[in-house]
C-alpha positions as CSV (number, residue, x, y, z in Angstrom):
1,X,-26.2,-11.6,-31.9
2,X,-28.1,-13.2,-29.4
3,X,-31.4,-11.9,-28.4
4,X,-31.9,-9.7,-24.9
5,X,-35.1,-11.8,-23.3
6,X,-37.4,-10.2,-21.1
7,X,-35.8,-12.1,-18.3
8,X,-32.4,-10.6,-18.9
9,X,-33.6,-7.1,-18.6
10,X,-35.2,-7.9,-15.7
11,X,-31.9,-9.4,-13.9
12,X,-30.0,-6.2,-15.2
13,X,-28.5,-7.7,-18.4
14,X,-28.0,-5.9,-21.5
15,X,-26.3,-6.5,-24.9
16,X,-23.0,-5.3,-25.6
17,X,-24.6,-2.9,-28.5
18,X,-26.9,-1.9,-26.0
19,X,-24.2,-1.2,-23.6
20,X,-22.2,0.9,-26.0
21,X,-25.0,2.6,-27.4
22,X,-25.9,4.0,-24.4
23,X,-22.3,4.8,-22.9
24,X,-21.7,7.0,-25.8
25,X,-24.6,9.1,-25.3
26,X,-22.3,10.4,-23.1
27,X,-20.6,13.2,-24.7
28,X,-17.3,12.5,-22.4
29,X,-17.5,9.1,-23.0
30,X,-18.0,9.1,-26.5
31,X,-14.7,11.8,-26.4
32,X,-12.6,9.0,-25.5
33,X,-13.9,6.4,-27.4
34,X,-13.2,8.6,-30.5
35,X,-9.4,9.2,-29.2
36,X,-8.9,5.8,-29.1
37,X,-10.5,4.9,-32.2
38,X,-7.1,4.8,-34.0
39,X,-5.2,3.1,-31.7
40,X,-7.9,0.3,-31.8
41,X,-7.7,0.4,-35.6
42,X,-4.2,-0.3,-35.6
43,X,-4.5,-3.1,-33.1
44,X,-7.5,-4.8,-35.3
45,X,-5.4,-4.7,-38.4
46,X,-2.6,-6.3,-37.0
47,X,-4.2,-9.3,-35.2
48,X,-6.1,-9.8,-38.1
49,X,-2.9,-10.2,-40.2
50,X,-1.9,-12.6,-37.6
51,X,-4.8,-14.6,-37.6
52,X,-4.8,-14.5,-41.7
53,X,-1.1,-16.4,-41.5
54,X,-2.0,-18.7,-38.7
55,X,0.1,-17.3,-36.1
56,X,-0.4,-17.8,-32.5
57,X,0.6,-14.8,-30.2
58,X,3.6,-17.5,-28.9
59,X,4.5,-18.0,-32.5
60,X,4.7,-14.2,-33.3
61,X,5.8,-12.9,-30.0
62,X,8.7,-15.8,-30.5
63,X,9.2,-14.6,-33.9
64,X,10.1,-10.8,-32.8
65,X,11.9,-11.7,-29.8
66,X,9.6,-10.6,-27.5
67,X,7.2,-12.1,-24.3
68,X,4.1,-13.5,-25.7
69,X,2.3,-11.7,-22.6
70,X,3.7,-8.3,-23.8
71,X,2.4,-9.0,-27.2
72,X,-1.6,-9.9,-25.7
73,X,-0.9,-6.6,-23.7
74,X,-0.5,-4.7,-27.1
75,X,-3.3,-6.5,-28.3
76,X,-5.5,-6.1,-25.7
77,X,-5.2,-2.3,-25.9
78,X,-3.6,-2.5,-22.0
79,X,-0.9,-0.7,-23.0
80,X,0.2,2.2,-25.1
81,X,3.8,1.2,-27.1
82,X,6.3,2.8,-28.6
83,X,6.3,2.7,-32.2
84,X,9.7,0.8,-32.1
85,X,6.8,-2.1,-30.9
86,X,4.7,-1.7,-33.5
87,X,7.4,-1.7,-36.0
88,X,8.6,-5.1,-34.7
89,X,5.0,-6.8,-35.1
90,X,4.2,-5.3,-38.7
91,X,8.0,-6.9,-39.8
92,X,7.1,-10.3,-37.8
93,X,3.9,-10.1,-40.2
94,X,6.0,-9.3,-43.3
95,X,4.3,-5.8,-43.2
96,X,5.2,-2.7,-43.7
97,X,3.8,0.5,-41.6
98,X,2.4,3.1,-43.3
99,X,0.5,5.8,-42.4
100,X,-1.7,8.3,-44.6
């Protein structure tokens, strides 16, 4: 992580860790942040797996029969899908969904 200079604090500019730090001292903040904790988790695992078989989001998104802007949607947490969506991106991967 880079380091925060003197001059950056001065201008206003704060680290990402910083940021988050203090945004969830927030107790309504930090709320939400904890709802969407499992959608994120979900979302991390499954552009991970893409990344791990060299996919592109065009590749995948191609490979599902979907647009590849629906797919960076999805994985830019823009939008909440059904779970007909997620089904189609864990089979693309050659995963299967299971929750515990």
């Amino acid at each position: 992580m880079a380091m925060i200079t003197k001059k950056m604090k001065k201008n206003g500019f704060i680290s990402f860790q910083e940021f988050k730090k203090k945004s969830l001292s927030n107790p309504s903040v930090k709320k939400a942040y904890d709802a969407l904790e499992f959608d994120f988790q979900i979302i991390r695992a499954l552009i991970d797996a893409r990344s791990k078989k060299n996919l592109t989001q065009q590749e995948l998104a191609k490979k599902i029969g979907v647009e590849q802007s629906a797919l960076a949607r999805f994985e830019s947490g823009k939008v909440d899908p059904r779970l007909t969506f997620i089904k189609k991106v864990t089979s693309g991967l050659g995963l299967k969904l299971i929750v515990r």
